[in-house]
C-alpha positions as CSV (number, residue, x, y, z in Angstrom):
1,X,32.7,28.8,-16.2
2,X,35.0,25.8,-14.8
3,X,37.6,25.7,-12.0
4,X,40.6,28.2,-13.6
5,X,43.0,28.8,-10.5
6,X,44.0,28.0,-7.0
7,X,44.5,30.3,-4.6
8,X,46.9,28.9,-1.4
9,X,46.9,30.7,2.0
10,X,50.0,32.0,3.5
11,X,50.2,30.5,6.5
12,X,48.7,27.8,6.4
13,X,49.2,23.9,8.1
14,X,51.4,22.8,10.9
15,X,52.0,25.4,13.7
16,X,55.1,25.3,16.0
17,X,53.3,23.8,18.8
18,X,52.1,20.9,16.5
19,X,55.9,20.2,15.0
20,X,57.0,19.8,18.6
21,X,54.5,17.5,19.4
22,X,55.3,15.4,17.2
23,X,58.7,15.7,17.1
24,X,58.2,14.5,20.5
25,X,56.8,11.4,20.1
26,X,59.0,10.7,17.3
27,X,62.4,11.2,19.3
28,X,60.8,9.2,22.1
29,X,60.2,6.3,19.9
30,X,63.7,6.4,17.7
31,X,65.3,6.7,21.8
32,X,63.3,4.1,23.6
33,X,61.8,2.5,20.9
34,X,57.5,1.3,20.9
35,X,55.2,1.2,22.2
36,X,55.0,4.8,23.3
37,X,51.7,5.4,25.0
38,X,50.1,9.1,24.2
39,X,47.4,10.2,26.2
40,X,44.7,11.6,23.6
41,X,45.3,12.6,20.2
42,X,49.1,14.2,20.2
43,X,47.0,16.5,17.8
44,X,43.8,16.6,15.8
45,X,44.3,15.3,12.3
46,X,43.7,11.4,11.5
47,X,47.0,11.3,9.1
48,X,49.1,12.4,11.6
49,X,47.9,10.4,14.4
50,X,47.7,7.3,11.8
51,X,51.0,7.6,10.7
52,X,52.7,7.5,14.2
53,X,50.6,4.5,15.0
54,X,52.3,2.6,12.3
55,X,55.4,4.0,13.5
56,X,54.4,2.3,17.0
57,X,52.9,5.6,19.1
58,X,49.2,3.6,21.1
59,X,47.2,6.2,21.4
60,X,45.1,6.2,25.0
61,X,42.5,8.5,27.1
62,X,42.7,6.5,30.3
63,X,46.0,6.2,31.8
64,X,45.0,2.7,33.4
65,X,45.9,1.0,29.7
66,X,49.4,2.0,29.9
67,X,51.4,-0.6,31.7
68,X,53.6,0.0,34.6
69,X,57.5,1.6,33.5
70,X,55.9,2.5,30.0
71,X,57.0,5.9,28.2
72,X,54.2,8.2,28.1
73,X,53.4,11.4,26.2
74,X,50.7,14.3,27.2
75,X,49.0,15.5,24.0
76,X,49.8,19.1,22.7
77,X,46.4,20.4,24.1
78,X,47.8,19.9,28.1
79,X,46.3,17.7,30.7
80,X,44.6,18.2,33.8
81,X,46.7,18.7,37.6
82,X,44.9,15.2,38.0
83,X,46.0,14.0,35.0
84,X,49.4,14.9,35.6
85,X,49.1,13.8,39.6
86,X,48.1,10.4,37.9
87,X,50.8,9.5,35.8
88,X,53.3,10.5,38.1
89,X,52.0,8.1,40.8
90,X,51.8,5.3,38.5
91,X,55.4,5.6,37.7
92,X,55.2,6.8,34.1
93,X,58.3,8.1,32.1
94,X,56.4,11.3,31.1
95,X,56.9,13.9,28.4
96,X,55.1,16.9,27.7
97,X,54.1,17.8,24.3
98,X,51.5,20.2,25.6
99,X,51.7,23.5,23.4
100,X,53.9,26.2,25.4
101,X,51.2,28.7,24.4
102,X,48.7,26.8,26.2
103,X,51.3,25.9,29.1
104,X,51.3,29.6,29.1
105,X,47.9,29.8,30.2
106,X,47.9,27.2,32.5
107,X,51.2,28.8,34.4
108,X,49.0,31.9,34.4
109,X,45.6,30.0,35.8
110,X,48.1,28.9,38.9
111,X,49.6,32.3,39.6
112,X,46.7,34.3,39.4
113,X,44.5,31.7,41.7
114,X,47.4,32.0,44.3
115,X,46.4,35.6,44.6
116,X,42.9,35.0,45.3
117,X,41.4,35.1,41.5
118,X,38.7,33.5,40.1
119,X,38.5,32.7,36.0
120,X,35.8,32.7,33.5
121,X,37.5,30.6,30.5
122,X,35.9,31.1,27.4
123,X,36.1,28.1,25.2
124,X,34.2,24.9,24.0
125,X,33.1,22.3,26.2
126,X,34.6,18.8,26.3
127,X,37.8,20.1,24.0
128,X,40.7,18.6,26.1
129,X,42.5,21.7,26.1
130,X,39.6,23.3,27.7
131,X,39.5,20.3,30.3
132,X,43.2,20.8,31.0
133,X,43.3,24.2,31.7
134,X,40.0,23.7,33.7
135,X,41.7,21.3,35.5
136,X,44.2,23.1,36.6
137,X,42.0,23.9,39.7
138,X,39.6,21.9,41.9
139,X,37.2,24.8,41.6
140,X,36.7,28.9,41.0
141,X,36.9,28.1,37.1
142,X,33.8,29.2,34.9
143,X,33.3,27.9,31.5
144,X,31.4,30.2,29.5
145,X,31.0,29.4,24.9
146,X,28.9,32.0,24.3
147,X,27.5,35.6,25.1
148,X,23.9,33.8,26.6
149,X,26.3,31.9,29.1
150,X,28.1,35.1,30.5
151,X,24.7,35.9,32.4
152,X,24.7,33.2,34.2
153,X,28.1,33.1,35.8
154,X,28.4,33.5,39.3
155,X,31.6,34.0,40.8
156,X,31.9,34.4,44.4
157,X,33.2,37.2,44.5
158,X,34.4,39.9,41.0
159,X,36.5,42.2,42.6
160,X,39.0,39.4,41.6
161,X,38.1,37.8,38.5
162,X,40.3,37.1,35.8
163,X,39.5,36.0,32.1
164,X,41.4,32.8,29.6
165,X,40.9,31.8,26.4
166,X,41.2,28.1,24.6
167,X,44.1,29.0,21.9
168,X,42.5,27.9,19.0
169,X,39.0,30.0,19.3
170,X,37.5,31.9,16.5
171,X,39.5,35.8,17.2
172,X,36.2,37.5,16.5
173,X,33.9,35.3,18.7
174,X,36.4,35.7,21.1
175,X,36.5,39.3,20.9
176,X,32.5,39.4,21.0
177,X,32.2,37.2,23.9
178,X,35.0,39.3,26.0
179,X,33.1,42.5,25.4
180,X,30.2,40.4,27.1
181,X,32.4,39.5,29.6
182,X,33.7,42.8,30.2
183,X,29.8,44.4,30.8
184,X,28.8,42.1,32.8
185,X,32.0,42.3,34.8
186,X,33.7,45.6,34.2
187,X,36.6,45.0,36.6
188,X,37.6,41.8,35.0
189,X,41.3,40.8,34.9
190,X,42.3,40.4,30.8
191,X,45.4,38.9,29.8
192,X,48.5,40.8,29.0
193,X,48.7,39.4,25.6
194,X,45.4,37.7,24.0
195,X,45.5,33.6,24.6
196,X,44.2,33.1,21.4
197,X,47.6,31.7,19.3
198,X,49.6,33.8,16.8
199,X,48.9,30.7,14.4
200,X,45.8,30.4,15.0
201,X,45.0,34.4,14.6
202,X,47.6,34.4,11.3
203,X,45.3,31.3,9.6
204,X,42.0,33.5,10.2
205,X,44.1,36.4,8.8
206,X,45.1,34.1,5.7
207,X,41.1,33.1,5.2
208,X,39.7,37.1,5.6
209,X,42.1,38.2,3.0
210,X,41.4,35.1,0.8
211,X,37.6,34.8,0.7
212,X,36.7,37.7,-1.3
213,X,38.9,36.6,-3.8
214,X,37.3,32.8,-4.0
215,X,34.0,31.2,-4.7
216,X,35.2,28.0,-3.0
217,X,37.0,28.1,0.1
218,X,38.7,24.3,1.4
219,X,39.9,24.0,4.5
220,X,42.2,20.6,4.9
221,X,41.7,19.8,8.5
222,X,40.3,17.0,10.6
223,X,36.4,17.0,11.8
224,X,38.0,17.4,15.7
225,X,40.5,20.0,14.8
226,X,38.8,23.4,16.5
227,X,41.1,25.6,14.9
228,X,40.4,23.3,11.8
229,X,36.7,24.6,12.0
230,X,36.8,28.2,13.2
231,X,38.5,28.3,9.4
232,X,35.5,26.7,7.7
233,X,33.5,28.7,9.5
234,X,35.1,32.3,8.6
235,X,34.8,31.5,4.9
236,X,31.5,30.7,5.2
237,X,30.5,33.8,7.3
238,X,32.6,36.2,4.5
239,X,30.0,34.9,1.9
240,X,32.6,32.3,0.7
241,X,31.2,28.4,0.2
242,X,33.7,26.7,3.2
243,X,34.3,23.3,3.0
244,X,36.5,21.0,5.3
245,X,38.3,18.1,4.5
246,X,40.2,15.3,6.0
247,X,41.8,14.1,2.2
248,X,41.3,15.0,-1.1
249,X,39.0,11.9,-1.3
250,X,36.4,13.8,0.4
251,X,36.1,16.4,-2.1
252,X,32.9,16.8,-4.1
253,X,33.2,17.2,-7.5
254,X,29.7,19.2,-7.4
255,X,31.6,21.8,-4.9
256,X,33.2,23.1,-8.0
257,X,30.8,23.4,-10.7
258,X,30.2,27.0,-12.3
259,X,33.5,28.1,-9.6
260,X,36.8,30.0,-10.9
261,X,38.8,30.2,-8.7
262,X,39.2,28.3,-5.3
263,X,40.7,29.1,-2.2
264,X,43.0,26.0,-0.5
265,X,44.1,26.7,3.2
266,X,44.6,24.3,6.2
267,X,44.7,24.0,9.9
268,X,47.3,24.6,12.5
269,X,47.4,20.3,13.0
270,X,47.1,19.4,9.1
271,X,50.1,18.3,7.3
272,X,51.0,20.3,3.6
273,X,51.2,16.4,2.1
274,X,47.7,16.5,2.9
275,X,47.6,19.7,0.6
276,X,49.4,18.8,-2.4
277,X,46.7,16.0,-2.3
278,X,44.1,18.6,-2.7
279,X,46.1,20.7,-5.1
280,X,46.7,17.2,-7.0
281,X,42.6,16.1,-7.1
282,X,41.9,20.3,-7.8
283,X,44.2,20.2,-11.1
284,X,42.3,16.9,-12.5
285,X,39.0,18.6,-11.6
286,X,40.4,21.0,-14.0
287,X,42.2,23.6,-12.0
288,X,44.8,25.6,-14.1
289,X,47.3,27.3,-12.4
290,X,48.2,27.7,-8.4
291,X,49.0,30.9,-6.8
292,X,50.8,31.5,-3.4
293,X,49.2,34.6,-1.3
294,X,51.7,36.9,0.2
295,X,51.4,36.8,4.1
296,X,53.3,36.2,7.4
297,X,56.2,33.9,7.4
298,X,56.0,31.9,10.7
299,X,59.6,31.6,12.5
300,X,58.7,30.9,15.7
301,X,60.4,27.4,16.8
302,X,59.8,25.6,20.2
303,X,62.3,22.9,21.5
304,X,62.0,19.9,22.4
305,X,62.2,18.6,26.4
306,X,65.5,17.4,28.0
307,X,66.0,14.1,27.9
308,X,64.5,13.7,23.7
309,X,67.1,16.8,22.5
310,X,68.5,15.6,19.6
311,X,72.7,15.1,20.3
């Protein structure tokens, strides 16, 4: 048996929240021209972040490297209040590719807190998106990654405690860890609408439907992408074997051998050139044919700041 067909997930790649960002950067640099200075990766793939260092983006984490006057661009995962506090006192031109999704979160964080609320986040340490919406308080914020940690959350008080999600979580550990959540603290505050992203949601969607129909499952994403791995890891727990790679050079040829049929997907920050490279290196590996999956079709479009609107 050798490698006969390619299956592609529908949706798959660049989300709406990643076009803006870089859109952003982009416009900044064809309006004020480079250096621009972007605090963090604008998002998680090495291509994308490669490509608009050529293009003259400097990529930074501490806002003490960019000098005094400069242009300066918050990643799409969001920044801390001290982050922000920061580059306003130092005099920064700023503008804020944060996803609105997670803004959304963040604007929630602040109202809530004014009434007296306290949050348990679920998400993964050390992401910056989990650090920005942490940050977003001095205090009262609980970070919990799994069902062990729920246990050992101490709020100071429940009868007002609210619950956020990072955007780019698996759905179903999400959903397991919130039913955690919820026992241990049945009057918890949910949020109206899940913080979990529709792209991210629509990719796992893409992956459930796809991995019975694979042996191979490859996910093009970069090793810091989250949403990237929650991908990997689906196929792999729906008896799939999930891979993830940053190019086609890092596929194995021995990934292949005695599969059919292969399923090709990618994450919310990896570009579809990155894709065709895969589809390109699948089809010398012997794959015959490529077939689209019926799914959503994304429309959602977010626009870009005053001050970089395209005239």
């Amino acid at each position: 048996m050798s490698l006969q067909e390619i299956l592609l997930a529908e949706p798959r790649g660049f989300c709406a929240g990643v076009d803006r960002a870089i859109d952003i950067v982009e416009a900044a640099l064809s309006k004020f021209g480079s250096p621009i200075y972007v605090r963090h990766e604008i998002v998680h793939n090495t291509f994308v972040v490669n490509d608009l260092k050529k293009k003259g983006a400097i990529f930074i984490e501490d806002l003490a490297d960019v000098p005094p006057g400069a242009t300066l661009v918050f990643s799409a995962h969001g920044v801390s209040r001290a982050i922000q506090n920061e580059a306003v006192a130092r005099g920064f031109q700023i503008f804020d590719a944060t996803c609105p999704l997670v803004t959304k979160v963040h604007v929630e964080v602040a109202k809530l807190h004014k009434e007296g609320y306290e949050f348990i986040m679920i998400g993964h340490k050390g992401h910056p998106e989990v650090e920005g919406t942490m940050g977003q308080l001095d205090s009262g914020i609980h970070l919990v990654e799994g069902v062990a940690d729920v246990a050992w959350v101490q709020p100071r008080q429940t009868e007002r405690l609210a619950v956020v999600t990072q955007t780019t979580l698996s759905v179903d550990d999400a959903a397991e860890i919130l039913a955690a959540v919820k026992k241990h603290f049945p009057t918890v505050r949910e949020p109206k609408q899940q913080d979990i992203c529709y792209a991210t949601q629509n990719r796992q969607d893409a992956v459930k439907l796809m991995s019975g129909q694979v042996d191979v499952v490859v996910v093009v994403g970069s090793p810091t992408s989250s949403n990237s791995n929650r991908l990997r890891e689906l196929a792999n727990r729906l008896g799939a074997d999930g891979y993830m790679v940053d190019s086609a050079d890092e596929l194995q040829v021995e990934w292949f051998e005695g599969k059919s049929r292969v399923g090709l997907t990618a994450g919310a920050s990896a570009p579809e050139v990155l894709v065709q490279d895969v589809i390109a290196r699948l089809r010398a590996l012997g794959a015959v044919s490529v077939r689209k999956m019926d799914g959503i079709q994304e429309t959602i479009k977010f626009p870009l700041p005053k001050g970089l609107k395209i005239e």
